[in-house]
C-alpha positions in Angstrom: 131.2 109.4 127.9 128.6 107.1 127.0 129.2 107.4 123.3 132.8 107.2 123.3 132.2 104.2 125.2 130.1 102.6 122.5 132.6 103.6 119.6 135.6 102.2 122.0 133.2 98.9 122.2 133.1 98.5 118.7 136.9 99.3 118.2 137.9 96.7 120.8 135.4 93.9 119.1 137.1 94.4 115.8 140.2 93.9 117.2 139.8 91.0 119.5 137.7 89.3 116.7 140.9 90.0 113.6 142.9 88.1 116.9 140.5 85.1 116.8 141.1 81.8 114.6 138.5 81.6 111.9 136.1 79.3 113.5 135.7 81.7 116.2 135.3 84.6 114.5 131.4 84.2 113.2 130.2 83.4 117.0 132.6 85.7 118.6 131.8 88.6 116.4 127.8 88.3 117.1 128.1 87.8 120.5 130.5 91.3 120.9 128.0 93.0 118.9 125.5 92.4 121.0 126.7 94.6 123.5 126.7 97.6 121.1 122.9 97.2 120.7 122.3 96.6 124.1 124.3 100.3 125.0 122.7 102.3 122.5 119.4 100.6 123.5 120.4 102.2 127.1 121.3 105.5 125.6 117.6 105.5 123.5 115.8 104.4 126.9 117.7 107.3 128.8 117.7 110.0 126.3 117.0 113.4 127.5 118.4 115.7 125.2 116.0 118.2 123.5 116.2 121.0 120.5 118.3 120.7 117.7 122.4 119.8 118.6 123.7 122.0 115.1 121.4 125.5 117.0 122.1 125.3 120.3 119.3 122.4 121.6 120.3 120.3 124.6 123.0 117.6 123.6 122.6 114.4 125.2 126.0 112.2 125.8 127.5 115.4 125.3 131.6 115.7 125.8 134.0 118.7 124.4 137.5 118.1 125.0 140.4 120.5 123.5 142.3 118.6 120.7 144.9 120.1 118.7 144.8 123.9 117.1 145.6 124.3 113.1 146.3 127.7 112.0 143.7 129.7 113.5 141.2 126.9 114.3 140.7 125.1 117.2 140.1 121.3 117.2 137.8 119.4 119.7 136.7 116.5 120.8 133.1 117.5 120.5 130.2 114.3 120.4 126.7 114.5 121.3 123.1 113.5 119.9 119.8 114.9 119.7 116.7 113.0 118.4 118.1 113.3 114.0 121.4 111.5 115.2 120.3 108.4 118.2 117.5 107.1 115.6 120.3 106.6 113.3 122.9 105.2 116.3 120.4 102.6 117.7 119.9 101.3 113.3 123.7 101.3 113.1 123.9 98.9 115.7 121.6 96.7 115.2 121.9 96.2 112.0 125.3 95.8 112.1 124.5 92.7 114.6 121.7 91.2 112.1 124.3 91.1 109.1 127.1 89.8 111.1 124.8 86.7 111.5 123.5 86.6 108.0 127.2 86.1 107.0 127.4 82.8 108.7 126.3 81.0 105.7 128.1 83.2 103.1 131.2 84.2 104.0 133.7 81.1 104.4 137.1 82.2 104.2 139.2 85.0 106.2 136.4 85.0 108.7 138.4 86.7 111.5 139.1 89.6 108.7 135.6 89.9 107.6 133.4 90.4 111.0 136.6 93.0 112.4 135.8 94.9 109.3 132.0 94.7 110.3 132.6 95.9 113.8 135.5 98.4 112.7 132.7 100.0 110.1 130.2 100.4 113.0 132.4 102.1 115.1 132.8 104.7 112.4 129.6 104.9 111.7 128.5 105.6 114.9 130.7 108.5 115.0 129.7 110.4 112.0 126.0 110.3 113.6 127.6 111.9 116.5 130.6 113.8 115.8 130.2 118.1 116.4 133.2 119.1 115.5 134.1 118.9 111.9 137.7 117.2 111.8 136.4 114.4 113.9 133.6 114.1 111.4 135.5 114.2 108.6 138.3 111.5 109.9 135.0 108.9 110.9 133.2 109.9 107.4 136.5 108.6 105.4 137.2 105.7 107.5 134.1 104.4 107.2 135.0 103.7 103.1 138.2 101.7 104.4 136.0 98.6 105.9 133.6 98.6 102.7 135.9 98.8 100.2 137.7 95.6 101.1 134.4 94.2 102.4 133.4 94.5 98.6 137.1 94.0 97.1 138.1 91.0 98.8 135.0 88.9 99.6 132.9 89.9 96.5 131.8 88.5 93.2 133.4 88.1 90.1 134.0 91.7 89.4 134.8 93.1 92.8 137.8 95.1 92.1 136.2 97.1 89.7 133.3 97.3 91.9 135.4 98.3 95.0 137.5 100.8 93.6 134.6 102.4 91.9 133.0 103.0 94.8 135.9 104.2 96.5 136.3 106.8 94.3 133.2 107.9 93.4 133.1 108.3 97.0 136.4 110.0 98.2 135.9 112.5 95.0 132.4 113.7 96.5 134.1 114.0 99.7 136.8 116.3 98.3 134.3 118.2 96.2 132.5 118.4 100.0 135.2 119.5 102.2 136.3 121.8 99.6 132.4 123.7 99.8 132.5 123.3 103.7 135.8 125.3 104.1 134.6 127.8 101.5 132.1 128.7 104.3 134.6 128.6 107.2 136.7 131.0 105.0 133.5 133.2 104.1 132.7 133.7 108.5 136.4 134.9 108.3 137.1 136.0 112.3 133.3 135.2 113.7 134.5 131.9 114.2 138.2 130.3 115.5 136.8 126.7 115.5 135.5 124.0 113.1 132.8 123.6 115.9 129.8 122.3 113.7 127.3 124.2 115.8 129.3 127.0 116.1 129.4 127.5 112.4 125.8 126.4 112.3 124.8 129.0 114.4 127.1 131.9 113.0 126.2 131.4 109.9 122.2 131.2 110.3 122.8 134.9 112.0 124.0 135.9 108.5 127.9 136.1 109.4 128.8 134.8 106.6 130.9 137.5 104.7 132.5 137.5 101.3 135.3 135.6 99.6 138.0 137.3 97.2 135.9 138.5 94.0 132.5 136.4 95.6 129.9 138.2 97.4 128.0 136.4 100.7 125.7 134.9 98.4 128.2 133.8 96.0 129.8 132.1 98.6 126.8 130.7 100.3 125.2 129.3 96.6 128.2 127.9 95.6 129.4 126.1 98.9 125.7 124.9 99.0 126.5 123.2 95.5 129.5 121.8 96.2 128.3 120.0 99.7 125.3 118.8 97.6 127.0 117.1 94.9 129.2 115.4 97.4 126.6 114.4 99.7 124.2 114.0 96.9 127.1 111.0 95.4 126.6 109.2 98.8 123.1 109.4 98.8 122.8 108.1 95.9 120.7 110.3 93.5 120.3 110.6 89.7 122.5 111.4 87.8 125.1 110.6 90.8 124.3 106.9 91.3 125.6 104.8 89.1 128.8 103.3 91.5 125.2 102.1 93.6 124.4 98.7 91.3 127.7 98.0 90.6 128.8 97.8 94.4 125.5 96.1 95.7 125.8 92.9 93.2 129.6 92.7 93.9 129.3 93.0 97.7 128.6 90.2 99.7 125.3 89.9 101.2 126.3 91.3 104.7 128.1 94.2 103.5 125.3 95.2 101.0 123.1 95.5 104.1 125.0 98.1 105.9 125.9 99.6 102.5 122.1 100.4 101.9 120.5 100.1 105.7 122.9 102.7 107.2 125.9 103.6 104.9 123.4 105.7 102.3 121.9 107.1 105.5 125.2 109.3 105.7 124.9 111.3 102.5 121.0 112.6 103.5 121.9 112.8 107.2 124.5 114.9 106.0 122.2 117.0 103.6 120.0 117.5 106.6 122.7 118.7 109.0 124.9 121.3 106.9 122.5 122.0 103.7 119.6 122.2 104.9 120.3 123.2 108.3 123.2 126.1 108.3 121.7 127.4 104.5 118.4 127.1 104.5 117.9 130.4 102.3 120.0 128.9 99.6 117.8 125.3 99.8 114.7 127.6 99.8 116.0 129.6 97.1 116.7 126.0 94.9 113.8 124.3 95.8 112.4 123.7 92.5 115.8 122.3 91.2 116.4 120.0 94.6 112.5 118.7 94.0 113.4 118.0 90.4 116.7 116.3 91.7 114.1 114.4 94.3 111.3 113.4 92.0 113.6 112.1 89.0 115.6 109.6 91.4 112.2 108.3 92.5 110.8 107.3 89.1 113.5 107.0 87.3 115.3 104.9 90.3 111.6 102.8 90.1 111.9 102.3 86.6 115.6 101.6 86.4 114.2 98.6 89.3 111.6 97.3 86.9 113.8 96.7 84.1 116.1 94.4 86.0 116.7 90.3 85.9 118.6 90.5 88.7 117.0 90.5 91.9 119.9 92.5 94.1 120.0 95.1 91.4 115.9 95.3 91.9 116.9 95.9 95.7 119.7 98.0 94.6 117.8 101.0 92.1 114.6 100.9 94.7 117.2 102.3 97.2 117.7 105.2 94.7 114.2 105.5 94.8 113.5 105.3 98.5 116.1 108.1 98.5 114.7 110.4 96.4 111.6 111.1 99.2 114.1 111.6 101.6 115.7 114.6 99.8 111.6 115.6 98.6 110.8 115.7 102.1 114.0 117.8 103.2 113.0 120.8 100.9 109.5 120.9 102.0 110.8 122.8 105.3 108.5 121.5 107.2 107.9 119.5 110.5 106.4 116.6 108.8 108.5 117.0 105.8 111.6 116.8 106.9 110.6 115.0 110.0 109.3 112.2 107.7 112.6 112.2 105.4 114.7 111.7 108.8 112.1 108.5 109.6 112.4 107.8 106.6 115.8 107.1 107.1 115.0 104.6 109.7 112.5 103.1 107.9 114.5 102.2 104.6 117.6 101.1 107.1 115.1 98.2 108.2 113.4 97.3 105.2 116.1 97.3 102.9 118.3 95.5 105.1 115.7 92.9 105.4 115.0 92.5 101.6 118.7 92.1 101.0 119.0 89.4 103.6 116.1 88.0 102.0 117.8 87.7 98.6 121.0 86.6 100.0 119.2 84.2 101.9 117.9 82.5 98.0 121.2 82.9 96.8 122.8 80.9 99.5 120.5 78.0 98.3 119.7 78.2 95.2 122.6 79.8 94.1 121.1 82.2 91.7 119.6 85.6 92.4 117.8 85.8 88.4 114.6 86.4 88.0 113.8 83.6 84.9 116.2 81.1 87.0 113.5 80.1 89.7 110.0 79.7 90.4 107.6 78.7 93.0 110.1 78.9 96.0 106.9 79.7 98.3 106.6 75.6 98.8 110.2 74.9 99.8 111.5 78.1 101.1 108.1 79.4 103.6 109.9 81.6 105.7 112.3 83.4 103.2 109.3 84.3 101.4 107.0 85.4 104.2 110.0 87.3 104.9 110.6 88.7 101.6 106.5 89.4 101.1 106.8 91.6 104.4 109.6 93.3 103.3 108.0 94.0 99.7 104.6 95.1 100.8 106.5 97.6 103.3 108.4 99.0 100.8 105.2 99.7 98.9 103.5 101.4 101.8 101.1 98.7 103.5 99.6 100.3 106.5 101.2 99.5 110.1 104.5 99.0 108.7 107.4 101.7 108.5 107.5 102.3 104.9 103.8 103.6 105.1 104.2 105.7 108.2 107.3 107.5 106.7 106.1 107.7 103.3 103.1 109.3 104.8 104.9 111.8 106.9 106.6 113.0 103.7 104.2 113.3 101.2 101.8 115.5 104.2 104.8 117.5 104.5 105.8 118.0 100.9 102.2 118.7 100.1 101.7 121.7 102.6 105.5 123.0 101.8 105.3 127.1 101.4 108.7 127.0 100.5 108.0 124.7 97.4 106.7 126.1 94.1 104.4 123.7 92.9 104.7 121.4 95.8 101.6 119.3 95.4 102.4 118.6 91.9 105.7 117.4 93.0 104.5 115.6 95.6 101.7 113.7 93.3 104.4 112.7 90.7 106.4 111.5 94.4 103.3 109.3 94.8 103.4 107.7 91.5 106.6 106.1 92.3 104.7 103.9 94.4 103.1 102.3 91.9 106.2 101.4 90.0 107.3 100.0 93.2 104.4 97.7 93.7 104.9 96.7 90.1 108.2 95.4 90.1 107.7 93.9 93.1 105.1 92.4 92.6 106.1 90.9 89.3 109.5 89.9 90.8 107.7 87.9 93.6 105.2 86.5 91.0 108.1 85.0 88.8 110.3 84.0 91.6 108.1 82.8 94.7 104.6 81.1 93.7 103.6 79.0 90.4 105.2 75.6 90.1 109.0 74.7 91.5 111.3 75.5 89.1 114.7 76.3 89.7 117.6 76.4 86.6 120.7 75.3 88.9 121.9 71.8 90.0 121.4 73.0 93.9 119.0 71.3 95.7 116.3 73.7 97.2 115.3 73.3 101.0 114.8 75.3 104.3 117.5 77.8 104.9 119.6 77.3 108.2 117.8 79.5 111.5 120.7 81.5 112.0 119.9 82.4 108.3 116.1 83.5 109.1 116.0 84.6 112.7 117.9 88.2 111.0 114.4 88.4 109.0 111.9 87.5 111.6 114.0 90.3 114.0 113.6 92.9 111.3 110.0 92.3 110.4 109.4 93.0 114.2 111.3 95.9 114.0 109.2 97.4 111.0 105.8 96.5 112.2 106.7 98.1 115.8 108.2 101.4 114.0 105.0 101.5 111.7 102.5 100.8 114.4 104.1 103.0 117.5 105.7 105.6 115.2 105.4 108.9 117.6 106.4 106.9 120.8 109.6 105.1 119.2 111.4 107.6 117.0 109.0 110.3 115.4 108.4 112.3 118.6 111.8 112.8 119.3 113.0 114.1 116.0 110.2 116.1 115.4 111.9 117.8 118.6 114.9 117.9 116.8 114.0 119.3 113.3 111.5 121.9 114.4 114.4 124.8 114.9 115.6 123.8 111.3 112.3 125.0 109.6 110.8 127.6 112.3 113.0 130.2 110.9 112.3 129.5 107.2 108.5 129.1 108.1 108.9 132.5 110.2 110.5 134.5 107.4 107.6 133.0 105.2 105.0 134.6 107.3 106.4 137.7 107.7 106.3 137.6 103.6 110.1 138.8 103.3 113.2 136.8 102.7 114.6 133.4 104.4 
């Protein structure tokens, strides 16, 4: 019951904090969410789950509980983790902590409001990285766009509405566009299964259950249910052509909600590749590899050079996202251990260093009140630790060595470059590793104009130190990257390397034996 516990935690926070007055709320909130991190902190120390949780590995903080039935389906209670889903748990949590107390500063009005959204978005998040059973997923996957979309719509900038409702239906479309894919499947098993059981399904249709539809063979069923979960999940990610809601919503959100946005809310569209895409039809991912590489390769540069055009510094944060993105879904069709082992750390990895370079822009914003590029210079002299902190986040992002960005950059581009199931795959995988020196270039020229030369600043705001509660968040995640770079096997890597090796043994198997996935 350990992870029902933590979801009730989080519940109960977001509403004792909406009961607070406002000068509570900020204090209150970051206290309660402290308790969060400290229980999935317990769950990570006493983990001993194994295998894959989708094909039958040993669940940890397993419970299965009958629900309700609809038509012919049975509904469960069904949560657990394996080592894909706690990584992504632990992040959820304290990340959500961190940006609660980066909102002090920013975030002045309807307090009480703002930080139960916060808490009420972590409890959903938590339990789409550990739902099993599909109707549970799908209720915690939709209500985690409630919290955001008034996060962004209410305490936003100057074109929030638009921002907010863009989102929200970019979003719910590609969820409809999903479900509709997922039940095509369900429909296609016909009477091998009598439950929406994720692993169930999982499982019955990696036996090759899966049966026809109406006028559509197996295959026609599998290919196109594969395409319709893939543009919906691929809208979440975000990747190109799908992620143009991504800007808009970034620069509109506040500061605390664009850190959860991209540290753990983009996280659900590729952990959701990973667990019904990749994982229950393989044969059809190994059958489009080319096309999903493409799909990869053009969201890194294009995401890079969509980055390097901008003024604005959120909207640089905002399109490298697209970017970091596109080696997650590279490393997912290389089918292998490292491969998609390093797209799952790199999950992790982005969570952190994203969140940190957003906190680090919101952070300028709240004193200088301007986040352009040509508005401010030489902030290095008044502003030491927002910059340290923003020059660690940078150089992870570009790769430096003992930081997270390098160790999961590294696990995908060994995994994409050893890929049997990728035509090409070293090519793809060089063009992967041009993106990083986009990267280093508009970073690099971002922190030139902004951070070192001469003071300069455009705005009337004095320029000084920012508060501590405002740069402990950043000192806490720098920690957090150099720990996950340094120790990568013995914090996260080992255990979902246990997790994804039943994904791709059968693909590499088939491969082997030279005959079809």
């Amino acid at each position: 019951m350990m992870l029902e516990f933590l979801i009730a935690l989080c519940l109960a926070g977001a509403v004792g904090v909406m009961l607070l007055p406002d000068e509570y709320a900020p204090k209150g909130a970051f206290l309660w969410s402290l308790l969060p991190v400290a229980v999935s902190l317990v769950m990570y120390a006493n983990f001993d789950g194994s295998g894959n949780a989708f094909l039958g590995g040993d669940i940890a903080y397993e419970t299965t509980y009958q629900w309700i039935t609809l038509g012919p389906y049975d509904i469960s209670w069904h949560m657990g983790l394996d080592g894909i889903s706690l990584p992504l748990v632990v992040l959820s949590t304290v990340l959500t902590s961190l940006a609660i107390l980066s909102a002090w500063t920013p975030i002045d009005d309807r307090k009480s409001q703002f930080y139960g959204l916060m808490l009420f978005m972590e409890a959903s998040l938590i339990g789409v990285f550990g739902a099993l059973d599909f109707f549970v997923w799908f209720v915690f996957w939709e209500a985690v766009l409630i919290p955001m979309y008034f996060l962004i719509g209410v305490w936003g900038g100057p074109r929030r509405k638009y921002a907010a409702i863009k989102f929200f239906v970019y979003t719910n479309i590609a969820s409809i566009v999903m479900f509709i894919g997922f039940f095509g499947l369900v429909f296609g098993l016909g009477d091998s299964v009598s439950t929406l059981d994720m692993p169930t399904i999982a499982q019955a249709l990696r036996a090759g259950e899966l049966g026809g539809l109406g006028l559509l063979s197996a295959n026609q069923v599998a290919s196109l249910a594969f395409l319709a979960m893939f543009v919906g999940f691929a809208v979440k990610v975000p990747v190109v052509p799908f992620h143009t809601w991504l800007p808009d919503a970034h620069v509109e959100a506040p500061t605390p909600a664009s850190v959860m946005l991209a540290g753990v809310l983009l996280k659900m569209g590729t952990y959701a590749l990973l667990r019904f895409n990749f994982t229950m039809l393989p044969e059809v991912a190994a059958a489009y590899a080319v096309p999903i590489a493409l799909f990869a390769v053009v969201s890194i540069i294009y995401g890079a050079l969509l980055a390097l055009a901008q003024q604005d510094l959120k909207r640089i944060v905002a399109y490298s996202s697209v970017s970091s993105m596109g080696y997650v879904i590279l490393g997912l069709i290389a089918y292998t251990t490292y491969g998609v082992g390093g797209a799952t750390f790199q999950m992790i990895s982005h969570g952190l260093i994203s969140g940190l370079l957003f906190m680090c822009v919101g952070v300028i914003y709240n004193v200088t009140h301007t986040r352009m590029v040509g508005d401010m210079a030489g902030l290095a002299d008044r502003m030491p630790v927002t910059v340290g902190a923003f020059l660690a986040g940078s150089f992870a992002y570009m790769g430096l060595p003992l930081m997270a960005g390098f160790a999961a950059e590294l696990f995908v581009f060994l995994g994409s470059f050893q890929s049997t199931v990728l035509p090409m795959a070293p090519l793809f995988t060089a063009i992967a590793m041009f993106g990083i020196v986009i990267v280093a270039g508009y970073l690099l020229w971002a922190m030139q104009r902004t951070l070192f030369g001469g003071f300069r600043s455009e705005t009337d705001y004095e320029v000084t130190r920012a508060a501590t509660h405002d740069v402990v968040p950043l000192i806490v995640l720098i920690l957090f990257i150099i720990a996950l770079g340094t120790f990568p096997n013995d914090i996260f890597f080992g255990m979902i390397q246990d997790a994804v090796n039943p994904v791709i043994e059968p693909v590499s198997a088939a491969l082997e034996l030279g005959g079809d996935i």
